[in-house]
C-alpha positions in Angstrom: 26.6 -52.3 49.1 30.2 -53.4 50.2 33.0 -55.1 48.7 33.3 -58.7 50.3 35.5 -61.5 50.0 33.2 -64.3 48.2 34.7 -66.7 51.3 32.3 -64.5 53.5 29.7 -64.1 51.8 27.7 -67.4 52.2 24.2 -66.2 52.6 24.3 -62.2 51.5 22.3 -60.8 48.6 24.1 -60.1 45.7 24.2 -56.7 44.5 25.5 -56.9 40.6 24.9 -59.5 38.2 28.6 -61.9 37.4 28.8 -63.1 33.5 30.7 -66.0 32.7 32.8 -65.4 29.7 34.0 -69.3 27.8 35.7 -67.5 24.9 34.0 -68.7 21.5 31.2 -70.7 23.0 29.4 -68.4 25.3 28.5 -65.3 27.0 26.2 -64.5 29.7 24.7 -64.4 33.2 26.1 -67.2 35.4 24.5 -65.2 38.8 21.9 -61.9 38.5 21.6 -59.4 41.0 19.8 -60.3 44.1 21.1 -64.1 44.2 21.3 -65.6 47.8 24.7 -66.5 47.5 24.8 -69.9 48.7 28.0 -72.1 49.8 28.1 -74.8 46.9 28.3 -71.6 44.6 31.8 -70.2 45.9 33.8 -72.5 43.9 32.0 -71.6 40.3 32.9 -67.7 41.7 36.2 -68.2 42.3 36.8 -69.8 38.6 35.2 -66.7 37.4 38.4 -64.8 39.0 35.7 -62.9 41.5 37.2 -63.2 44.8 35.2 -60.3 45.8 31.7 -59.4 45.3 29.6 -56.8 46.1 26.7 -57.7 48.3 24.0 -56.0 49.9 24.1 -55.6 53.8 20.4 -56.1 54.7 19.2 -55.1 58.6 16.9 -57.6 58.8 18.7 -61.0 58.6 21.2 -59.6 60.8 18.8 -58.8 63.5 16.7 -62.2 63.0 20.2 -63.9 63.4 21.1 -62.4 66.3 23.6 -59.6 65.6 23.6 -56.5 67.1 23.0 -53.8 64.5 23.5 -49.9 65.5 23.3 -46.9 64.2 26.8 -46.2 62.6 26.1 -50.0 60.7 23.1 -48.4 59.3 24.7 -44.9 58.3 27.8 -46.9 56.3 25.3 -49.2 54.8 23.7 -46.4 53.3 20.4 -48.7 54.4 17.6 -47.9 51.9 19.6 -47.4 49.0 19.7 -43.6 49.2 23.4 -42.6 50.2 25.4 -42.0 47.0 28.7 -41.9 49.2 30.0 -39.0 48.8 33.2 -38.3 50.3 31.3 -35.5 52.1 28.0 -35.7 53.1 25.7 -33.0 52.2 22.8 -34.2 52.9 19.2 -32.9 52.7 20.8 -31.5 49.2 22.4 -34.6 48.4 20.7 -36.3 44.9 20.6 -39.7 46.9 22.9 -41.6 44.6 21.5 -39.6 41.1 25.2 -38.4 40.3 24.4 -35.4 41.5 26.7 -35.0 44.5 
């Protein structure tokens, strides 16, 4: 997952649910994790004050659209789920993102 701006993320998966707070009327999910985010939607997030989200940055509809993907996108991706990122990889005895780096 990454940190982008919600401007630029038309089409990414989103990796977090967002609530939407209206104080003394309601509470609760306005987007759940895994959402397409689409480009109607990027108004209702920036009311919610979330001019960033975190998104996942799946291979696959990068290749199908075209873009080149190598092996250094893959690494900082952490494709697969399984890098914790840790500020100093020690992998095989990493706990693949268990808190236990």
């Amino acid at each position: 997952m990454k940190a982008i701006p919600v401007t630029e993320a038309v089409g990414m998966v989103l990796g977090h649910d967002v609530t939407r707070i209206i104080p003394g009327q309601k509470k609760g999910p306005a987007f759940r994790k895994g959402h397409f985010v689409r480009e109607e939607e990027i108004p209702a997030f920036l009311d919610m004050g979330k001019a960033n989200i975190f998104a996942y940055l799946l291979v696959i509809p990068r290749l199908l659209a075209g873009e080149t993907v190598t092996r250094d996108d893959i690494a900082a991706m952490g494709h697969g789920g399984l890098c914790a990122g840790c500020n100093v990889c020690r992998y095989p005895l990493c706990g693949f993102g268990k808190g236990i780096c």
